[in-house]
DSSP file (Angstrom, degrees, kcal/mol; ACC not computed):
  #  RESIDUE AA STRUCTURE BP1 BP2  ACC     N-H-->O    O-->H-N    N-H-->O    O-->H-N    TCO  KAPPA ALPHA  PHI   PSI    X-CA   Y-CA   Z-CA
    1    1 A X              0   0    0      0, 0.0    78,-0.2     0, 0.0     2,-0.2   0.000 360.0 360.0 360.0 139.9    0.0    0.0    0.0
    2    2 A X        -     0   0    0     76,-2.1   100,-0.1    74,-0.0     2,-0.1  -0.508 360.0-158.5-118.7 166.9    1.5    3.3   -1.0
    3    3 A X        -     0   0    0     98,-0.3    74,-0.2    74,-0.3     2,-0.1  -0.280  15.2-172.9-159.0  93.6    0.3    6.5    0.6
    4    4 A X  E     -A   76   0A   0     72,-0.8    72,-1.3    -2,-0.1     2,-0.4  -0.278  18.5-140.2  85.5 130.2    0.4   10.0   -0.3
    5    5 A X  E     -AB  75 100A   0     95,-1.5    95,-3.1    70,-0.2     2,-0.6  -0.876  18.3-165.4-128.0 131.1   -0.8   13.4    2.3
    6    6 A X  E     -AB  74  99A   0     68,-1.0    68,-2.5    -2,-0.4     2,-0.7  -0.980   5.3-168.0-129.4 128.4   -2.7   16.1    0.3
    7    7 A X  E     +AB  73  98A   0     91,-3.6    91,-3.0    -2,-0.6     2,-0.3  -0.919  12.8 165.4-123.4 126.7   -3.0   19.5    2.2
    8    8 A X  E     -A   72   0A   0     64,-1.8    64,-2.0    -2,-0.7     2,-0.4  -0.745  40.4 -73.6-131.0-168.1   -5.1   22.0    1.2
    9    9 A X  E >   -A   71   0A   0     -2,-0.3     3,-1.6    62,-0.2    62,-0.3  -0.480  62.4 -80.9 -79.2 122.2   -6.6   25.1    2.5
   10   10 A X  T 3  S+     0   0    0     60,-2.7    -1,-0.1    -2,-0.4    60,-0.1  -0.079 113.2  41.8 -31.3 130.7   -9.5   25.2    5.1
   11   11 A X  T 3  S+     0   0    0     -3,-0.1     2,-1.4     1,-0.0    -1,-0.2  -0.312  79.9 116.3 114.5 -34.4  -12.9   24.6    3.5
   12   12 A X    <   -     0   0    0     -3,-1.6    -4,-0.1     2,-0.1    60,-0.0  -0.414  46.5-164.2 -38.0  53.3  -12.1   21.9    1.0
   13   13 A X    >>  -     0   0    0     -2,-1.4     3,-2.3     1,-0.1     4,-0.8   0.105  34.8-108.6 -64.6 172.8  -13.8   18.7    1.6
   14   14 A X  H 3> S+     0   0    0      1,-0.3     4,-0.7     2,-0.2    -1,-0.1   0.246 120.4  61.8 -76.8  22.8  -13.2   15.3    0.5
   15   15 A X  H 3> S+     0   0    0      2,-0.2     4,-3.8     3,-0.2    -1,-0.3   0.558  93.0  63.9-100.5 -43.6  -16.3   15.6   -1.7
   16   16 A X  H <4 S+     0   0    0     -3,-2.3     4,-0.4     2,-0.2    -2,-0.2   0.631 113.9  39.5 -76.0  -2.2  -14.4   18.7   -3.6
   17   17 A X  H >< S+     0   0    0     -4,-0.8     3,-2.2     2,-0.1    -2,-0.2   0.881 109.8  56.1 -86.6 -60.5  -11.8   15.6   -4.7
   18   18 A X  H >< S+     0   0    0     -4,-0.7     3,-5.2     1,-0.3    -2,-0.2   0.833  96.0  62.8 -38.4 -69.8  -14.0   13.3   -5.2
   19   19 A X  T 3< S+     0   0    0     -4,-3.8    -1,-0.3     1,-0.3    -2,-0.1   0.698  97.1  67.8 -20.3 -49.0  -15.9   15.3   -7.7
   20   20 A X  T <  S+     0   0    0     -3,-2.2    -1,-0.3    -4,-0.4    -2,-0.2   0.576  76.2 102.0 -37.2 -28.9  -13.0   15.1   -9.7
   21   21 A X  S <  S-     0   0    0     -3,-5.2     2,-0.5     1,-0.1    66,-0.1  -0.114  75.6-101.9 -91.1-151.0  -12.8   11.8  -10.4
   22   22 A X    >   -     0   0    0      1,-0.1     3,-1.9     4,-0.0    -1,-0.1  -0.692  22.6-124.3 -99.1 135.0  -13.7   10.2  -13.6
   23   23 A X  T 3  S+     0   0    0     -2,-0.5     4,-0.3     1,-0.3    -1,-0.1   0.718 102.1  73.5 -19.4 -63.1  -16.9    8.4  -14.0
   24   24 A X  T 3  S+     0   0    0      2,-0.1    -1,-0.3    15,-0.0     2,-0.1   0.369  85.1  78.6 -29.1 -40.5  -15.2    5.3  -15.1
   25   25 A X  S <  S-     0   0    0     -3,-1.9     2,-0.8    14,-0.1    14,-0.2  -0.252  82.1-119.0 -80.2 157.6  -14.1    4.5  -11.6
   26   26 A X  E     -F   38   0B   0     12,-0.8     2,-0.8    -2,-0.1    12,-0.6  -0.768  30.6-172.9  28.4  54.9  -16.1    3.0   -8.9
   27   27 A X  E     -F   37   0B   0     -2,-0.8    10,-0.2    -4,-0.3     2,-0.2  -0.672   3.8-176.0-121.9 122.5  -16.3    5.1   -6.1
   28   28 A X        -     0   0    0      8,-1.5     2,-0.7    -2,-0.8     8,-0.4  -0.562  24.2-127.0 -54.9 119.0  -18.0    4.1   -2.7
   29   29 A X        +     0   0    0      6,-0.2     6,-0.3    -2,-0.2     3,-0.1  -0.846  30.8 166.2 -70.8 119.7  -18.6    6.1    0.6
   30   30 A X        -     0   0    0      4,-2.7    -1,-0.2    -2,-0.7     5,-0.2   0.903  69.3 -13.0 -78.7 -75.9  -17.2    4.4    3.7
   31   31 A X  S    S-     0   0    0      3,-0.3    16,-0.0     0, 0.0     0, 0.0   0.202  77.2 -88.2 -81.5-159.6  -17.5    7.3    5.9
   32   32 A X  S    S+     0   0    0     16,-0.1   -18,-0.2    -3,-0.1     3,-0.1   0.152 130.7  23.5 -95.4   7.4  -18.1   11.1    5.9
   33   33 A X  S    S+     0   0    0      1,-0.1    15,-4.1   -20,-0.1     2,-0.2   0.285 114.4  66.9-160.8  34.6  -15.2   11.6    5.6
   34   34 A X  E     -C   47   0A   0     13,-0.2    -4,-2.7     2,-0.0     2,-0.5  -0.997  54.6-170.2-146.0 136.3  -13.4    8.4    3.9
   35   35 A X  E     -C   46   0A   0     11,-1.6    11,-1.6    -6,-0.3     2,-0.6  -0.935  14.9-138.1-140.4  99.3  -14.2    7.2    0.0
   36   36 A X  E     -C   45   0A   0     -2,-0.5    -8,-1.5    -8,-0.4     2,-0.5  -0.741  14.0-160.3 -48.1 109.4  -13.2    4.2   -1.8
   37   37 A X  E     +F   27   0B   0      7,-2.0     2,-0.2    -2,-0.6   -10,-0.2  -0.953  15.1 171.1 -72.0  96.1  -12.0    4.3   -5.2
   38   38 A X  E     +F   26   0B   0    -12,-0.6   -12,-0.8    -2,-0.5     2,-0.3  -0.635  23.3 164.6-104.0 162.4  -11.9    1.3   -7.5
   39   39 A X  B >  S-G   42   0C   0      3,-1.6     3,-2.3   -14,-0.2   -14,-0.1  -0.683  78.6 -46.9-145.4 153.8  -11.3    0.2  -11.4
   40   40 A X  T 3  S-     0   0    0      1,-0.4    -1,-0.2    -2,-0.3     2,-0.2   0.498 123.4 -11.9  -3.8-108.5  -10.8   -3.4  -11.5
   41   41 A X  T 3  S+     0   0    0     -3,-0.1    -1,-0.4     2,-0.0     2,-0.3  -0.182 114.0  92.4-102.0  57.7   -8.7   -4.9   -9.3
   42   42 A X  B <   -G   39   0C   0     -3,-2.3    -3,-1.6    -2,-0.2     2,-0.3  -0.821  48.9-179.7 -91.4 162.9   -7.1   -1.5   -8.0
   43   43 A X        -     0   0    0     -2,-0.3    36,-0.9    -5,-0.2    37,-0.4  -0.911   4.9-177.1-157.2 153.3   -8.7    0.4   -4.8
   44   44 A X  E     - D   0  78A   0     -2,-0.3    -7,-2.0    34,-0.2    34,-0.2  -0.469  16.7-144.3 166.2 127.6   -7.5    3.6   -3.3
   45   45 A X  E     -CD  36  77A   0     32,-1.2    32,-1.2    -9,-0.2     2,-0.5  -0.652   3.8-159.8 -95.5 141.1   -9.0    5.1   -0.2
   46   46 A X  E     -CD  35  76A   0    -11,-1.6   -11,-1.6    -2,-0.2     2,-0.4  -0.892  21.7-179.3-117.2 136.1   -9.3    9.2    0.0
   47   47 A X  E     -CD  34  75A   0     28,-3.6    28,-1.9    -2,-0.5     2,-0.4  -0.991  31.5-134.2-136.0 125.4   -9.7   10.3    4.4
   48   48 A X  E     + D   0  74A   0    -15,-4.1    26,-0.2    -2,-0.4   -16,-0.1  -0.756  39.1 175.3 -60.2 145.0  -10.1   13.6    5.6
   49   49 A X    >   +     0   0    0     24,-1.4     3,-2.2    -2,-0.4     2,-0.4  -0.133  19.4 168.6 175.3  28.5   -7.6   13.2    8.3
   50   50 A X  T 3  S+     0   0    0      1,-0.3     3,-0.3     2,-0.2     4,-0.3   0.372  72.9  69.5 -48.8 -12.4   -6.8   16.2   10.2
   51   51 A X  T 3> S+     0   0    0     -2,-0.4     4,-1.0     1,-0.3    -1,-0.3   0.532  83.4  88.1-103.0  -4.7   -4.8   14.6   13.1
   52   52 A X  H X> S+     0   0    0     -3,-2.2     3,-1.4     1,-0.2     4,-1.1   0.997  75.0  67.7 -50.9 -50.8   -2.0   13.9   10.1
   53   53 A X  H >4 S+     0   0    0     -3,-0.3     3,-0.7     1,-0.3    -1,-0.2   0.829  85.6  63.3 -52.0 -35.8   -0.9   17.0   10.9
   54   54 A X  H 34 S+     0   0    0     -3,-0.3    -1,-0.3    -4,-0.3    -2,-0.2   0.910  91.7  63.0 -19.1 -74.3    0.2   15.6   14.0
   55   55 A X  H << S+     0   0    0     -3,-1.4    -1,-0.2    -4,-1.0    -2,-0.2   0.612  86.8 101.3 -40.8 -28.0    2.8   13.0   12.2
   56   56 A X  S << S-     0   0    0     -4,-1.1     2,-0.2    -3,-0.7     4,-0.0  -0.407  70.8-131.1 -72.4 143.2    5.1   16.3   10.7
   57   57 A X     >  -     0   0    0      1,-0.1     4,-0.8    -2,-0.1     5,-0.4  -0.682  36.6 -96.4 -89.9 161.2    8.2   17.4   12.2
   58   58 A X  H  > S+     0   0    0     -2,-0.2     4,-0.8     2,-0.1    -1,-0.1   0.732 127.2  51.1 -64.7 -10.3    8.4   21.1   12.9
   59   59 A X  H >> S+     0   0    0      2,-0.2     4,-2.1     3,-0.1     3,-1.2   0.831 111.0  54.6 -75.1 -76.3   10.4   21.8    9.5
   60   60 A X  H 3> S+     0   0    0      1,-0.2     4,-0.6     2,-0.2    -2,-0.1   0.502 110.7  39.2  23.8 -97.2    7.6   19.8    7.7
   61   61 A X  H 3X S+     0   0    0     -4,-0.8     4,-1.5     2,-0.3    -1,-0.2   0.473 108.7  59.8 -76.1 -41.4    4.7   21.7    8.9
   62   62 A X  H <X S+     0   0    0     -3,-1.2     4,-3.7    -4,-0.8    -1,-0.2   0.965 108.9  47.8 -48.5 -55.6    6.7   25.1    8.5
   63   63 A X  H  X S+     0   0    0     -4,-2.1     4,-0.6     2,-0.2    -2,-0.3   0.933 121.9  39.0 -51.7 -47.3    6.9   23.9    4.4
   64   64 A X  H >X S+     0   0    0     -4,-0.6     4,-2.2    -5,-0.3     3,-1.5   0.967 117.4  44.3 -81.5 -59.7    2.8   23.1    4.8
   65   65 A X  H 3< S+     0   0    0     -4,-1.5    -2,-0.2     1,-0.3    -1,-0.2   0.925 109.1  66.1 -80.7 -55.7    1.8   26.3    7.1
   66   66 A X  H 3< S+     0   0    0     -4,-3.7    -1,-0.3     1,-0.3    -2,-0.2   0.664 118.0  19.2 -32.4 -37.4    4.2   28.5    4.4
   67   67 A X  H << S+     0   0    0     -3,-1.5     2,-0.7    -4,-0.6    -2,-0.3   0.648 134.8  36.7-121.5 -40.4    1.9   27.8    1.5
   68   68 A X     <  -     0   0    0     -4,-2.2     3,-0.4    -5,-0.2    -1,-0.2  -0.807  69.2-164.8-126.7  89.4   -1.4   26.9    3.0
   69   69 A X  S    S+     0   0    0     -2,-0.7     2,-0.6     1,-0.2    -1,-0.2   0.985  92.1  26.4 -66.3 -32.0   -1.9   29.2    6.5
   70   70 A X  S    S-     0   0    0    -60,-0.1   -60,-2.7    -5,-0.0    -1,-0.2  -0.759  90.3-171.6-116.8  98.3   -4.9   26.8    7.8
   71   71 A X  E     -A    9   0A   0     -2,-0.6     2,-0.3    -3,-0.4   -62,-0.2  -0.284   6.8-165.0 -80.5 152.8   -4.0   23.4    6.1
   72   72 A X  E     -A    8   0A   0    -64,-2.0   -64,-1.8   -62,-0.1     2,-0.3  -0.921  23.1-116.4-131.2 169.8   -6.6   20.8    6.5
   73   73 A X  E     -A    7   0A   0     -2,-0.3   -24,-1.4   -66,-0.2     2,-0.4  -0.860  26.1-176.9-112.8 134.9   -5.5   17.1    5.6
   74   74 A X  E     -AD   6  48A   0    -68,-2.5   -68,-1.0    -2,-0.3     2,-0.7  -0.927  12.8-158.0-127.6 127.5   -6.3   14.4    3.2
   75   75 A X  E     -AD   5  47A   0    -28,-1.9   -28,-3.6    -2,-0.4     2,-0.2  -0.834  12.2-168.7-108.9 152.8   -4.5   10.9    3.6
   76   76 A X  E     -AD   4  46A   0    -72,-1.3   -72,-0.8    -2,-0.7     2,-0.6  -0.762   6.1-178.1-135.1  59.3   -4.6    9.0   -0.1
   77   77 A X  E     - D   0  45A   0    -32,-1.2   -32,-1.2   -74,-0.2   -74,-0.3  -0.869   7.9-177.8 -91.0 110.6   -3.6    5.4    0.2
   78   78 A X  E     - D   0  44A   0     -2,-0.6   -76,-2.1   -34,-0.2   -34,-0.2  -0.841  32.2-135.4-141.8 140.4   -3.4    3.1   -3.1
   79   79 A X  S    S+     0   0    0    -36,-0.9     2,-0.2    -2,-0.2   -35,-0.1   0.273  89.1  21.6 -16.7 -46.2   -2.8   -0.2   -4.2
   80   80 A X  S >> S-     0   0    0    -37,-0.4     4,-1.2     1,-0.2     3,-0.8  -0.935  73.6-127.6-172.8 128.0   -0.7    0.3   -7.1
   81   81 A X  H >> S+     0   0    0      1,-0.3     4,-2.6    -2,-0.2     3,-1.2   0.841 106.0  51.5 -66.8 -42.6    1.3    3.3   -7.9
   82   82 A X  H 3> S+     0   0    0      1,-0.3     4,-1.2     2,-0.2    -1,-0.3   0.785 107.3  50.1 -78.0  -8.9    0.0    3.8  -11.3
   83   83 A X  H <> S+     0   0    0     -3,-0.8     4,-0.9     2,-0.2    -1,-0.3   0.709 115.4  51.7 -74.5 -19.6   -3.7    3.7  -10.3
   84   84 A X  H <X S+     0   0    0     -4,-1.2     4,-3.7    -3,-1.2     3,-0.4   0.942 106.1  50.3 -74.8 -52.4   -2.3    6.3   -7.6
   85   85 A X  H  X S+     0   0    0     -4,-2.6     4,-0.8     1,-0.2    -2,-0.2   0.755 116.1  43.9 -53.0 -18.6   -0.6    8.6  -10.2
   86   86 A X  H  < S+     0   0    0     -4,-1.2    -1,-0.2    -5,-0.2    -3,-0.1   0.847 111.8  47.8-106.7  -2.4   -3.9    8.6  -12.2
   87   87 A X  H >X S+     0   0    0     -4,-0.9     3,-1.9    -3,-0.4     4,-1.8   0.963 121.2  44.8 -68.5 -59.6   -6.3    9.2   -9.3
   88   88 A X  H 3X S+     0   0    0     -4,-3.7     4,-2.2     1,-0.3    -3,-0.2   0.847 103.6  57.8 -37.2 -40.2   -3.6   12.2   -8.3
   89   89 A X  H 3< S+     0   0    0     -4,-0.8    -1,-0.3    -5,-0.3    -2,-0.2   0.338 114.0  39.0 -82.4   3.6   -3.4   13.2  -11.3
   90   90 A X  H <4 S+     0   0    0     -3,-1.9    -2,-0.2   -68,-0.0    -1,-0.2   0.679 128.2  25.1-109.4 -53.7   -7.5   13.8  -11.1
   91   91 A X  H  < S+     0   0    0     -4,-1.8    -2,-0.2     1,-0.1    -3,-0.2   0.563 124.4  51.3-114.2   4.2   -8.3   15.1   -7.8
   92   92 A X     <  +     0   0    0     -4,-2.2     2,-1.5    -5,-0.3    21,-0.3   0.342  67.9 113.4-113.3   2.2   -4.3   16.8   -6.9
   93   93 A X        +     0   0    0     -5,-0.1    17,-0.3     1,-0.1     2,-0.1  -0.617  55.6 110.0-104.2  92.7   -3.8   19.1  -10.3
   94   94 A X    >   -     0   0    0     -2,-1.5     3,-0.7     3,-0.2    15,-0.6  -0.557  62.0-150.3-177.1 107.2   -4.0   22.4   -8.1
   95   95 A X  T 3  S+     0   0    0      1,-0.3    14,-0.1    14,-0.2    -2,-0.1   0.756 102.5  55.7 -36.3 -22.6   -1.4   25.2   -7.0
   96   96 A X  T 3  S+     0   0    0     12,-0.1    -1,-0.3    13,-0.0    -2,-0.1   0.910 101.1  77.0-102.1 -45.0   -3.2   26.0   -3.7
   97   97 A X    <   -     0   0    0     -3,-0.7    12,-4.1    11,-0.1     2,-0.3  -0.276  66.8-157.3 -69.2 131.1   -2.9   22.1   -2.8
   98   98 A X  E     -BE   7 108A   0    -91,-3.0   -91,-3.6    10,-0.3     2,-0.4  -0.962   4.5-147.4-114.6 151.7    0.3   20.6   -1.6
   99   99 A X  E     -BE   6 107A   0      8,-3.1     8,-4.4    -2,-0.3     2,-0.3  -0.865   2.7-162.0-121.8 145.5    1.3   16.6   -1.8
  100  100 A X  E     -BE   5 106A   0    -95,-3.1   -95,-1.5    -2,-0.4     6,-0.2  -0.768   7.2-160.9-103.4 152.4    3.6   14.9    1.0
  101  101 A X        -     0   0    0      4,-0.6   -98,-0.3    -2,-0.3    -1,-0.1   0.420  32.6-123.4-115.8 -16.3    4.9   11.7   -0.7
  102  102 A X  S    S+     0   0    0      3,-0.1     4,-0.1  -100,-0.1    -2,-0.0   0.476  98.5  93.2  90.5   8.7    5.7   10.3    2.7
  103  103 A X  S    S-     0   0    0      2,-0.2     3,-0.1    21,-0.2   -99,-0.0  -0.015 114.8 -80.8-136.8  12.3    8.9   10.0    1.3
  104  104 A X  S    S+     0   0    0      1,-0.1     2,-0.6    24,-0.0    21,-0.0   0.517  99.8 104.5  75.9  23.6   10.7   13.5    2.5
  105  105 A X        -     0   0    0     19,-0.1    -4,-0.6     2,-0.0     2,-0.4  -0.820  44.8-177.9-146.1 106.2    9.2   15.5   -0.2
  106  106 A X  E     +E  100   0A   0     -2,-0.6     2,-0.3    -6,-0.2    -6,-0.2  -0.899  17.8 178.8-116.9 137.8    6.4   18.0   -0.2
  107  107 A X  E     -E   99   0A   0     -8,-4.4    -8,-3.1    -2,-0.4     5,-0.0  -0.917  39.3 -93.6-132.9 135.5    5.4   19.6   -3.6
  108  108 A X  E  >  -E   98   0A   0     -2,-0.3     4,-2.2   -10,-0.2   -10,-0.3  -0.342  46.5-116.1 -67.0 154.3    2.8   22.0   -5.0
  109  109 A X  H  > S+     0   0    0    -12,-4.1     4,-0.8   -15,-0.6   -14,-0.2   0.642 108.1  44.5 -54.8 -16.3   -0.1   19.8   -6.2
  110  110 A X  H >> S+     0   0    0    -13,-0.3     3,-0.7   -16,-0.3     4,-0.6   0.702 109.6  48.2-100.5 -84.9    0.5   21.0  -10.0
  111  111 A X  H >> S+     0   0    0      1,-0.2     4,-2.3     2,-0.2     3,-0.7   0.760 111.6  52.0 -66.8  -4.4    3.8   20.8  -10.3
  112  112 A X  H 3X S+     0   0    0     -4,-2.2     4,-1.7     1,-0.2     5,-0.2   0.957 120.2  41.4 -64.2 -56.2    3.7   16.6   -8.4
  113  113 A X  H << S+     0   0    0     -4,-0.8    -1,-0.2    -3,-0.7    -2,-0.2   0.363 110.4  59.7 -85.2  27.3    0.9   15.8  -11.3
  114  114 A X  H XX S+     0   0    0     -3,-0.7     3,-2.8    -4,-0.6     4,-1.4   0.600 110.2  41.6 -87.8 -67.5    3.1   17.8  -13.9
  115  115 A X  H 3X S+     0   0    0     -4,-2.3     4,-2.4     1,-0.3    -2,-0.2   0.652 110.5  54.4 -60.3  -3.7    5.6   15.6  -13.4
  116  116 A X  H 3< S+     0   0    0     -4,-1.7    -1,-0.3     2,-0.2    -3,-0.1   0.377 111.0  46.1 -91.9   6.1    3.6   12.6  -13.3
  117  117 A X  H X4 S+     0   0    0     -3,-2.8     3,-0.5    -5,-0.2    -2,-0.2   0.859 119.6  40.0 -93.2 -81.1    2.1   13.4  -16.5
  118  118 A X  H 3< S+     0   0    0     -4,-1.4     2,-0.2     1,-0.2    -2,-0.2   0.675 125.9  39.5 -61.6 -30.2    5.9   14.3  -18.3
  119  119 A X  T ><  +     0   0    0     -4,-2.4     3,-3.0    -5,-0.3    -1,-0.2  -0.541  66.8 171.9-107.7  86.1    7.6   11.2  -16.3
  120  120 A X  T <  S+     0   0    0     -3,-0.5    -1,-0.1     1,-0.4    -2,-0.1   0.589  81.9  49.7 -62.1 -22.7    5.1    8.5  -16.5
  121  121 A X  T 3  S+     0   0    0     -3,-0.1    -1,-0.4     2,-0.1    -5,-0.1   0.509  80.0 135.7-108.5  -9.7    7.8    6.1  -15.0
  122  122 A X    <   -     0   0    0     -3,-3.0     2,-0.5    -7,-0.2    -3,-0.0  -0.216  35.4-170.1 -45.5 117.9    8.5    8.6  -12.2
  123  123 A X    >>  -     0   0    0      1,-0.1     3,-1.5     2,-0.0     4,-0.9  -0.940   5.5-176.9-111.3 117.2    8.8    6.7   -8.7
  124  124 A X  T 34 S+     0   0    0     -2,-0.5   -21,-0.2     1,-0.2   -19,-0.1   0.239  77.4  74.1-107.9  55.8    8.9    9.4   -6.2
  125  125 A X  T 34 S+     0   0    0    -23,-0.0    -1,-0.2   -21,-0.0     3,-0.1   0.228 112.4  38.8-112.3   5.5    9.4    6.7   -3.1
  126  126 A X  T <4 S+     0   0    0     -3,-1.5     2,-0.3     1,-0.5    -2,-0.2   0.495 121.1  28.3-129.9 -29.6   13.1    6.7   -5.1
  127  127 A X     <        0   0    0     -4,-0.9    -1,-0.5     1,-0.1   -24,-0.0  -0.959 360.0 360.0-160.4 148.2   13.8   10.4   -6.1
  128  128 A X              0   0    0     -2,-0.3    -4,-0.1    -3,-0.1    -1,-0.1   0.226 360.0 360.0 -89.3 360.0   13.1   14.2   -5.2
């Protein structure tokens, strides 16, 4: 399971992601504030998640609070990386949004799904 942190601005809910995706997909409410996303045998759950914020160290959370002053949190766990890169690439394609990769690397939400667009083979559990 892979996992991805999307922070965006107070007011957002996981509804305003959700909307994003494509028809084609599957998509389930668990909670009010947790959504399953399927296509065939790939799955990937979207959680409002606020207590993430917890999990940052204070340089972290400086990078997050710099860009976004009242972040709220969305945790984004999938299956299989490229069914994460095109569900990201759906509900993350947004300047005001940033994605944590869990991996040391937080990125505005356009330029992560630029580069997952222009390097399709891009792992970024490997590389900045």
């Amino acid at each position: 399971m892979e996992t991805v942190i999307i922070a965006a601005p107070s007011g957002v809910n996981v509804e305003d992601l959700i909307e994003k995706i494509p028809k084609k997909f599957l998509i389930q409410k668990q909670t009010d504030y947790r959504y399953l996303i399927s296509y065939k045998s790939d799955h990937c759950w979207i959680e409002h998640d606020d207590s993430l914020k917890f999990d940052y160290e204070d340089e972290e959370l400086a990078i997050v609070t710099k860009n976004i002053h009242s972040p709220i949190f969305f945790c984004c766990e999938f299956s299989e990386m490229n069914f994460g890169k095109e569900v990201l690439s759906c509900i993350a394609d947004n300047e005001k949004y940033l994605i944590d990769n869990d991996h040391n690397h937080i990125e505005l939400g356009n330029r992560f799904v630029k580069r997952i667009k222009e390097e399709p083979n891009w792992d970024w559990r490997l590389s900045k």
